[in-house]
FINU-455914 format. One line per 8 residues: number of its first residue (from 0); their letters; for each residue x, y, z of C-alpha. Coordinates in nm, 2 decimals, padded with zeros to 4 digits. Layout:
NUM) A) X Y Z; ...
END
This chain:
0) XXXXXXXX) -03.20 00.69 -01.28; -03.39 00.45 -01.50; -03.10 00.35 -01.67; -02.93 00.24 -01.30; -03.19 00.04 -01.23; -03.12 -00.22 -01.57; -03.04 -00.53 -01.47; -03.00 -00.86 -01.67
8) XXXXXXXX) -02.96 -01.23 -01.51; -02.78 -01.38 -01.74; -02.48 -01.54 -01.58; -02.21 -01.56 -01.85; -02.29 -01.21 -01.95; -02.23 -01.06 -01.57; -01.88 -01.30 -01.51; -01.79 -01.10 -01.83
16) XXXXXXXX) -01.82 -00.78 -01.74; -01.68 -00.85 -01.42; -01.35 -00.97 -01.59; -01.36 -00.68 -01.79; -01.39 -00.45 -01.48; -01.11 -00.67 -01.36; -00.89 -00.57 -01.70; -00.92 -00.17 -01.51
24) XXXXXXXX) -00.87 -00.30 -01.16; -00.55 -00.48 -01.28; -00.48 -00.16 -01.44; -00.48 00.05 -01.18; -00.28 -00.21 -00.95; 00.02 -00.20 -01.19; 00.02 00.18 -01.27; -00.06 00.38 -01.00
32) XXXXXXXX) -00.09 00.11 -00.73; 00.24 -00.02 -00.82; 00.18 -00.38 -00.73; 00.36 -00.69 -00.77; 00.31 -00.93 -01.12; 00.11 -01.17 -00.92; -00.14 -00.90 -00.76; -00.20 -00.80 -01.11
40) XXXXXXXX) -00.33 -01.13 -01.24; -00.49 -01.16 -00.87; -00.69 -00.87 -00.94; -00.74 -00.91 -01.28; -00.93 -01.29 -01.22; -01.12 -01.15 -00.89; -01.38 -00.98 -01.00; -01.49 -01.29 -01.15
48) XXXXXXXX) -01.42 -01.50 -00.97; -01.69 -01.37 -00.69; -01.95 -01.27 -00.92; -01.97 -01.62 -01.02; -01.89 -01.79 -00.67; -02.21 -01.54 -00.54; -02.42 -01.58 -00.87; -02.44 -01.99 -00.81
56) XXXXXXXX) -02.55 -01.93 -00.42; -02.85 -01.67 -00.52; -03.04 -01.70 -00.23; -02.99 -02.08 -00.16; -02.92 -02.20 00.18; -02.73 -02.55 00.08; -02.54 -02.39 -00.16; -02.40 -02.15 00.07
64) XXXXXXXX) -02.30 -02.40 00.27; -02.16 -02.63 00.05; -01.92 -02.32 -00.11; -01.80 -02.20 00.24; -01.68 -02.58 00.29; -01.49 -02.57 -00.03; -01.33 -02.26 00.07; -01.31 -02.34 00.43
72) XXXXXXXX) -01.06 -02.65 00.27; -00.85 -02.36 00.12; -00.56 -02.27 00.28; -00.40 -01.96 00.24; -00.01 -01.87 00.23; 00.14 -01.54 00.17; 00.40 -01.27 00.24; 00.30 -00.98 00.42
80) XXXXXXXX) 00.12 -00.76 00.24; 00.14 -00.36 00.18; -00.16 -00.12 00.26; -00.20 -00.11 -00.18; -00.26 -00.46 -00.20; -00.56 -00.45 00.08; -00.66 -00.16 -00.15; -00.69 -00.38 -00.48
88) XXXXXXXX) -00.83 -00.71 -00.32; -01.11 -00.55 -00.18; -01.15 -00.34 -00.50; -01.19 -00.65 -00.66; -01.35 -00.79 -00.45; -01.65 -00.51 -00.42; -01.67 -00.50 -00.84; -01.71 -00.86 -00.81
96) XXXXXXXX) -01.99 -00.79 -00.55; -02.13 -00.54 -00.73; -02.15 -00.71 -01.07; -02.37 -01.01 -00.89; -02.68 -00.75 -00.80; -02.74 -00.81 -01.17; -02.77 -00.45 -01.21; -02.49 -00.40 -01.43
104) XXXXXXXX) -02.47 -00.03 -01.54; -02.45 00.06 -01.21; -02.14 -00.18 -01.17; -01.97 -00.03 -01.45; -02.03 00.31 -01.31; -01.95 00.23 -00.95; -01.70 00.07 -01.11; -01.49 00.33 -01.28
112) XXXXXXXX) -01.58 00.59 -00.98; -01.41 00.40 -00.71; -01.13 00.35 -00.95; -01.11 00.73 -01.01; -01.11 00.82 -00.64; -00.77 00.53 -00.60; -00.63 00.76 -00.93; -00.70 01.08 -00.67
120) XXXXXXXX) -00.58 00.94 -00.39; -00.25 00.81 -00.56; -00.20 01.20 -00.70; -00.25 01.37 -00.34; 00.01 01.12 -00.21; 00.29 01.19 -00.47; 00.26 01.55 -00.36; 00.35 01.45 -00.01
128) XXXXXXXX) 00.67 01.52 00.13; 00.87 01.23 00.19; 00.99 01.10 00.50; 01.31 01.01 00.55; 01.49 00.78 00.78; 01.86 00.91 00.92; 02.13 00.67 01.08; 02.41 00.77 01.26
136) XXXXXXXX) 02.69 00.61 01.41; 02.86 00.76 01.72; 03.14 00.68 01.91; 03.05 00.61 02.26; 03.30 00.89 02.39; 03.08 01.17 02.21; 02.98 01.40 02.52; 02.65 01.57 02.32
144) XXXXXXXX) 02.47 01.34 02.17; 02.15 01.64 02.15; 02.44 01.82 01.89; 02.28 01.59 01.64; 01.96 01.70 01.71; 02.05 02.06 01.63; 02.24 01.97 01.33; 01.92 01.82 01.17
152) XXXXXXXX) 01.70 02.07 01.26; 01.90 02.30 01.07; 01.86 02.14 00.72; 01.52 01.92 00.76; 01.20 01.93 00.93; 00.98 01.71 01.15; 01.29 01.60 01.30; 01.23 01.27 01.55
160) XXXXXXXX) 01.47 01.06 01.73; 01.32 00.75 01.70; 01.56 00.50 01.84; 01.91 00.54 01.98; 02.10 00.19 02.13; 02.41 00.02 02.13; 02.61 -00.12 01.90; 02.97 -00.26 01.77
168) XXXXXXXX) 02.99 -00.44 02.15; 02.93 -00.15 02.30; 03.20 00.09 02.16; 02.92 00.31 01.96; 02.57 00.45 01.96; 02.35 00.47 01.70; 02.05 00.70 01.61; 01.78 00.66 01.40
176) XXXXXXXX) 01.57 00.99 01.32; 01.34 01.03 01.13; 01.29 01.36 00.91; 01.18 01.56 00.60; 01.51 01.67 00.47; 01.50 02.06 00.28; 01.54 02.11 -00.07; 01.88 02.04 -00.19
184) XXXXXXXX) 02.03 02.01 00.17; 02.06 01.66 00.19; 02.42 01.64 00.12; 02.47 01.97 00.31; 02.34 01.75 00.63; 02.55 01.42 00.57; 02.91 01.64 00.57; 02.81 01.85 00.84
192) XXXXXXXX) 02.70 01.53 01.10; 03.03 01.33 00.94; 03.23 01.62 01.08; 03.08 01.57 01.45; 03.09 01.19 01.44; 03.46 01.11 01.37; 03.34 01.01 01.02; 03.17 00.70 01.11
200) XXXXXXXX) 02.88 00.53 00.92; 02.57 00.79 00.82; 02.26 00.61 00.60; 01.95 00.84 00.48; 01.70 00.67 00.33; 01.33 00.70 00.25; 01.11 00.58 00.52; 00.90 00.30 00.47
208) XXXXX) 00.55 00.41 00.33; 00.33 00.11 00.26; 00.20 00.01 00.57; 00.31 -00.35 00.54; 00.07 -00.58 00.69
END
């Protein structure tokens, strides 16, 4: 516990480690987060960036001040982002934070165990089923549209209509469903619904998973 408690003040040396730390957190972005190239560097300068902004306000009122202004000035334009990138700007963000407590091991060790339980969390996802999203085209003569229904439930689970409108003027339907198709029954599924729709447009795709933002 002794050696947690180290600490050093020396500026330079703490906006170094913190870039270093930054090296793993753009790491992680790009190989298990799978972020874009600018996220990367985003996360890579972070750290840094607010161990140094936090280092020169240490306690002082005016400085504060004077820093929010700066950034106040700052104005910030982006594309939505996914649920991943909150997850490595606030990584960043909380090495950064931790790297300005000038207790540096602990940093390093906090560190590399919040990057271990992002490594963890990215494993238990892979080994999540998939959603899929399913569009079908009907023509609007179709009597049973619940047929589909039936169909699906017969090679997929969690089957959910999610949406069913108009289309083409009028002249069809479609459905969206969404689903977790079985093991090697995908194609199975399309030919069997292309029979019952007079061969009109089906789509299966995977679902959208990143919780855009």
């Amino acid at each position: 516990m002794e050696l947690l408690s180290h600490s050093i003040t020396d500026p330079v040396f703490l906006v170094i480690l913190s870039f270093i730390c930054g090296l793993f957190a753009a790491f992680l972005a790009w190989k298990f987060l799978q972020t874009s190239s600018t996220m990367v560097m985003t996360v890579m300068v972070l750290p840094a960036v607010v161990c140094a902004a936090l280092l020169v306000i240490n306690g002082s009122l005016g400085t504060s001040v004077a820093i929010l202004g700066v950034f106040g000035l700052v104005r910030f334009r982006s594309m939505p982002g996914s649920g991943t990138d909150l997850i490595a700007i606030f990584y960043a963000m909380v090495i950064g934070l931790i790297m300005s407590t000038t207790y540096y091991v602990s940093g390093l060790i906090l560190s590399l165990l919040l990057g271990l339980f992002i490594i963890i969390a990215v494993k238990v996802m892979e080994k999540a089923p998939i959603v899929h999203s399913l569009h079908i085209l009907v023509p609007e003569d179709c009597e049973n549209l619940d047929l589909f229904e039936e169909i699906l439930n017969k090679y997929a689970r969690n089957v959910r209509l999610e949406r069913i409108r108009t289309t083409n003027m009028g002249s069809m339907y479609e459905l969206v469903y969404t689903l977790i198709p079985n093991k090697g029954a995908a194609t199975k599924m399309l030919d069997d619904i292309r029979v019952h729709n007079h061969n009109l447009n089906v789509a299966l795709t995977a679902a959208k998973q990143d919780g855009s933002l």
